[in-house]
C-alpha positions as CSV (number, residue, x, y, z in Angstrom):
1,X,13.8,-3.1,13.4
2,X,13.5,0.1,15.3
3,X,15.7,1.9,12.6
4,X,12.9,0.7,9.7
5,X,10.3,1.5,12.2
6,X,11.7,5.3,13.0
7,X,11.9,6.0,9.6
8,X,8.4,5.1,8.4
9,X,6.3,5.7,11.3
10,X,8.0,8.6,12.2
11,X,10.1,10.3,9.4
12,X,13.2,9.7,10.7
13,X,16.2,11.0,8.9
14,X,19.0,9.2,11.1
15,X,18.8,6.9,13.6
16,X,21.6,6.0,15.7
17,X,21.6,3.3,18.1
18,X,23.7,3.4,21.6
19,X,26.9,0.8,21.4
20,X,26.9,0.1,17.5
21,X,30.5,-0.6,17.7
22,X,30.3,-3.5,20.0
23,X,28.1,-5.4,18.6
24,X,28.6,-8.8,16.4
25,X,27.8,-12.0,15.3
26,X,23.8,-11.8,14.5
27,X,23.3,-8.5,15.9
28,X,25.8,-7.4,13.2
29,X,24.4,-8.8,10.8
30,X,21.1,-7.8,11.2
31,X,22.4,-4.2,11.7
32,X,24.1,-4.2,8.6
33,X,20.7,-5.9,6.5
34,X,18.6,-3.7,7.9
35,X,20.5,-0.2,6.8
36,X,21.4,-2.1,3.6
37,X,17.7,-2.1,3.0
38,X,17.1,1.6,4.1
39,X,19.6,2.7,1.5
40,X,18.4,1.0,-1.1
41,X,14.6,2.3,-0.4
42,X,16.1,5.9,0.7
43,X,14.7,7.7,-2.8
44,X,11.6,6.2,-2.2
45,X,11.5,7.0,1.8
46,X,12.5,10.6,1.6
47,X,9.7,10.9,-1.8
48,X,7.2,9.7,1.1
49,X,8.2,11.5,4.2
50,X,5.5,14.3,5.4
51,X,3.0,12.4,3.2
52,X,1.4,10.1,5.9
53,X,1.8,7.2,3.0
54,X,4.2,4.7,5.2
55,X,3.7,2.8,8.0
56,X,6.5,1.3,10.7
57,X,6.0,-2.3,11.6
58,X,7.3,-3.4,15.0
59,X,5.4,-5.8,17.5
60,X,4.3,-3.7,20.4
61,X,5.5,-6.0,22.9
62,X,7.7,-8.7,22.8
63,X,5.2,-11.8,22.3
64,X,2.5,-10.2,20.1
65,X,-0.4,-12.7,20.3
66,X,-3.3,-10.3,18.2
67,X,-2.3,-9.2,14.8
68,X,-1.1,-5.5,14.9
69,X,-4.0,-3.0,12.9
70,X,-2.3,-0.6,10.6
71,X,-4.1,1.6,8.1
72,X,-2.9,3.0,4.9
73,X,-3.9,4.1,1.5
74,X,-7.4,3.0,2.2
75,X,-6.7,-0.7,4.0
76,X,-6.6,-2.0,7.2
77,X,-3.5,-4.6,6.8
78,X,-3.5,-7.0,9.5
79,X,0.7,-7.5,10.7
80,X,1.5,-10.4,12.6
81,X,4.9,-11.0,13.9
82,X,7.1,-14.2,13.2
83,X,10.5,-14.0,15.0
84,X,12.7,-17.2,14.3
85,X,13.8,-19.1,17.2
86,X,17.8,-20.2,17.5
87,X,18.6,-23.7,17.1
88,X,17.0,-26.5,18.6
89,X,18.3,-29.5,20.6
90,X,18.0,-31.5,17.7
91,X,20.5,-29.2,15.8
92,X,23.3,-29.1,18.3
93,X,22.3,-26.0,20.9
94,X,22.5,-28.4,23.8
95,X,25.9,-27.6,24.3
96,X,25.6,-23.8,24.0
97,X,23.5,-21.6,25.4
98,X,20.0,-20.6,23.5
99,X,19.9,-17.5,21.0
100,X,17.6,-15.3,21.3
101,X,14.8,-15.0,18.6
102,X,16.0,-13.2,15.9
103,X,14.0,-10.0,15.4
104,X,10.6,-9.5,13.3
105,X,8.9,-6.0,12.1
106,X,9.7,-3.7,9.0
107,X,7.8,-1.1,7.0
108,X,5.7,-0.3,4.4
109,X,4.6,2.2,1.8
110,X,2.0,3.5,-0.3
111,X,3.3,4.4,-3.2
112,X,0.1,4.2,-5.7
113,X,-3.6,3.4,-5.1
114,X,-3.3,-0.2,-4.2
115,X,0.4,-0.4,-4.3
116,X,2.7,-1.0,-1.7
117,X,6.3,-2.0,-1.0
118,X,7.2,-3.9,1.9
119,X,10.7,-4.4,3.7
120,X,12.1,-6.3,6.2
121,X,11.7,-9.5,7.9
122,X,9.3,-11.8,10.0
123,X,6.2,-10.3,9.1
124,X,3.1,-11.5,7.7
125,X,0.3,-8.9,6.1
126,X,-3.7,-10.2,5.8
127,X,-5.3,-7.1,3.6
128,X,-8.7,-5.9,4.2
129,X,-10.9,-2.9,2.6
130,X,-11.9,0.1,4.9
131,X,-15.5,0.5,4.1
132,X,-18.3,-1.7,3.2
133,X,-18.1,-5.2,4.9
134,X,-18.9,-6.7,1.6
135,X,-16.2,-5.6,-0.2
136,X,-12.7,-8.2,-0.1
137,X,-9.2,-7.4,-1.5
138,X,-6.9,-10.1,-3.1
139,X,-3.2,-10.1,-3.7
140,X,-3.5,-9.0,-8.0
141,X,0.8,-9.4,-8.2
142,X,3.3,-9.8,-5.1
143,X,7.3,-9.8,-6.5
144,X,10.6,-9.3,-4.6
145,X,13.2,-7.1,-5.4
146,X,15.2,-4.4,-4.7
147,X,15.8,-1.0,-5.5
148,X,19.1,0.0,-7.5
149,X,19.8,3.7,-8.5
150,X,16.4,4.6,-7.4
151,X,15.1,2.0,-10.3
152,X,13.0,-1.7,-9.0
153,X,14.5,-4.7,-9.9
154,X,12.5,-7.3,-9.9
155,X,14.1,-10.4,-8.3
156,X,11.1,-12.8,-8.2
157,X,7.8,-13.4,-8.7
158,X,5.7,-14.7,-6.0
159,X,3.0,-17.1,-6.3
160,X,0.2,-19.1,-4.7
161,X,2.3,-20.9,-2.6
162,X,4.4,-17.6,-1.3
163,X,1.1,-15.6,-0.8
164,X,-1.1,-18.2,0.7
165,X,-3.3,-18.4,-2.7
166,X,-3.1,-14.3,-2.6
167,X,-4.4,-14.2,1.3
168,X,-0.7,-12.6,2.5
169,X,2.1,-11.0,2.0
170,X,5.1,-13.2,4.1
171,X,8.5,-11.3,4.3
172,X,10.5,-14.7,6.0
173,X,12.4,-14.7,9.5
174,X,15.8,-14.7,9.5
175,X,16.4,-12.9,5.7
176,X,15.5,-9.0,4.9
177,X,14.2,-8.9,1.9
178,X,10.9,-6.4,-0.3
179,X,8.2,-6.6,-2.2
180,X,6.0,-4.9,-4.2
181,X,2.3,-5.9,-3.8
182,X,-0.3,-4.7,-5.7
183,X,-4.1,-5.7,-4.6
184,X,-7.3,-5.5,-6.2
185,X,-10.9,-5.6,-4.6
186,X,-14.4,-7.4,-5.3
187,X,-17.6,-7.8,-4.0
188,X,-18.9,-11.1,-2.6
189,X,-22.1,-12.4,-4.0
């Protein structure tokens, strides 16, 4: 998470964490999902850096109980963090020690007026419209993908039941994954 974070938030070009070579099992994995993802979105990354258009998403402590307020490309999205416990009792853990929670956060970028590709995992996005209170933004297309040769490829579509009836974006615990959602806005009566 802090490698996605880095690199939006800040404009990373590298990140290296301390003890990569001793790590495995989850941790591994996760590791290797998460800079699978940055190299697939790296054309679109380095198009954005120095263009205040992206946006890390990482819980600022480690039980976030408010949503986190991040604003971009003329939003205020509303991140809330969703980190997937181990196994339970009922599925065997008694014998073993608890895992931790796996981790939740991610990224996103603007990459057209009311446009916006999400990555990573654990993280649910409300939208709302930075200006008149009036005014409300729904979810026009959400689909998941992935990038290959610097081309989208759509994977899926997302529907009602993936986006709350177009309320939020979910990017699940447990899996990386992105998607490209494009939003609209109205006026209430």
């Amino acid at each position: 998470m802090n490698a996605l974070y880095a690199v939006a938030q800040h404009d990373a070009i590298g990140f290296a964490p301390f003890g990569i070579e001793s790590i495995s099992g989850d941790a591994a994995t996760a590791l290797a999902q998460s800079y699978e993802l940055l190299g697939a979105l790296a054309p679109t990354l380095l198009a954005s850096q120095g263009r205040a258009v992206m946006a890390g998403l990482l819980p600022e402590i480690p039980v976030q109980p408010q949503p986190q307020l991040v604003r971009l490309g003329g939003y205020g999205l509303q991140v809330t963090y969703e980190r997937q416990a181990g196994p339970s009792i009922a599925d065997g853990a008694v014998l073993s020690p608890p895992a931790p929670p796996r981790p939740a956060g991610g990224l996103v970028v603007a990459t057209a007026p009311d446009e916006f590709f999400f990555a990573g995992t654990g993280i649910t996005v409300t939208f709302a419209v930075a200006g008149p209170a009036h005014a409300v933004v729904g979810i026009l297309s959400a689909e998941e993908g992935t990038f290959a040769n610097g081309q989208w490829v759509h994977r899926r579509w997302l529907n009602g039941d993936q986006t709350h009836q177009g309320r939020h974006v979910r990017l699940e615990p447990g899996r990386f994954s992105i998607q490209r959602v494009r939003l609209y806005r109205y006026r209430e009566p």
